[in-house]
N, C-alpha and C positions, 0 to 999 in steps of 0.2 A: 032738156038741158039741166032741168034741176037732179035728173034721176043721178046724171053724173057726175054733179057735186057731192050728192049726197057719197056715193059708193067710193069715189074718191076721199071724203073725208072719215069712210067706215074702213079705208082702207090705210089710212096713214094712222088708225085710231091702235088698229088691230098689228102693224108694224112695230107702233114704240109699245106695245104691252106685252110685244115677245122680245123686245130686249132685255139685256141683266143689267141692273144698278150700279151705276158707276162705286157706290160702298163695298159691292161685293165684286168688283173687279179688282180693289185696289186692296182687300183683304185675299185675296189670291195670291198678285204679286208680291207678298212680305216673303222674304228671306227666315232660315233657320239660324240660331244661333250658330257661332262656328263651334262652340263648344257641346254641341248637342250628339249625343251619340247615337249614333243609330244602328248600330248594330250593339249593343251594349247587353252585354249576359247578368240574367237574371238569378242570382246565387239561392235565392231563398223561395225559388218556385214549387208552392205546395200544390199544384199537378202533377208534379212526379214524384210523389209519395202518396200511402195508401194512408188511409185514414187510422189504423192502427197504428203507423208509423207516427202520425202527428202527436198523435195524446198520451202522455206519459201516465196516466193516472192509470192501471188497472182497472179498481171499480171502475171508471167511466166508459171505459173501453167493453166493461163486460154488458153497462146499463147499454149504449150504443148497442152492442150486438145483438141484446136483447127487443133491446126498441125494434130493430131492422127485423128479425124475424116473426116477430109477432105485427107488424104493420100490415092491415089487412089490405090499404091500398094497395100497397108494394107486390103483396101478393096477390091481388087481384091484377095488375099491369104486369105483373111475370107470367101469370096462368095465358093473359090476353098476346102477348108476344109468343107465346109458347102454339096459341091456336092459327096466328098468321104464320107461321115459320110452317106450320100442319098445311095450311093453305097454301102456300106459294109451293111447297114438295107434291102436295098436289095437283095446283094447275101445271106445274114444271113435267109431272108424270103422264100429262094429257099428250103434250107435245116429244118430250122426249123420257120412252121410255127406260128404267130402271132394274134391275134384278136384285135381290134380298135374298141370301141364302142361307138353310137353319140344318142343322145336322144334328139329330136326332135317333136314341137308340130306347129297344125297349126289351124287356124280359119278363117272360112269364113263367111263374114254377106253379101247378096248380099243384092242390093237396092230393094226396095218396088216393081217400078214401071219396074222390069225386068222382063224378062222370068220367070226364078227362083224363082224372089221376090212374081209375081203374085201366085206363085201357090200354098206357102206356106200365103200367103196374101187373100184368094180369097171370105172372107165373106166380108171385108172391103171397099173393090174397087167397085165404083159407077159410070155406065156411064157416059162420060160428068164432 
């Protein structure tokens, strides 16, 4: 008899401790101003411009450029995207193979007085 009090009161315990606070149900229910826009455009969004475009300063723009390509982080997280990008063309070629095509030309002139040259040469050539 007591076991079922107990589980009974471990059970009303575990009820009100997954309910939500009456504070935060009634912070829920608040309204938006009516004034409030929401769809409202953002005129001065510097996301859509590059960083060059932002800074009028020349020098600063050149010290920026300079910082960027000498950052060795930076270039150590380009070389590291650069070896996943190697890796997924890889596993992707495991499964679905690829074809790479290279067109290639070559020429050979050997000299006169060669092996080669004489044999293709041999009315020409005069003892001595």
């Amino acid at each position: 008899m007591i076991k079922k009090y107990i589980l009974l009161a471990c059970t009303l315990l575990f009820v009100q401790a997954c309910s939500v606070p009456l504070l935060v149900q009634k912070e829920a229910k608040r309204q938006m101003p009516a004034n409030y826009q929401k769809n409202a455009q953002d005129s001065t969004n510097t996301a859509l411009i590059t960083w060059q475009e932002f800074f009028n300063d020349s020098l600063l723009i050149a010290l920026i450029d300079t910082a960027l390509q000498n950052n060795q982080e930076l270039n150590i997280i380009l070389q590291e995207i650069q070896i996943a990008q190697n890796e997924v063309k890889a596993r992707k070629g495991e499964y679905l193979p690829f074809v790479n095509g290279i067109v290639m030309g070559n020429v050979e002139k050997v000299s006169r007085y060669t092996r080669f040259g004489a044999l293709d040469e041999t009315t020409d050539i005069v003892p001595n």
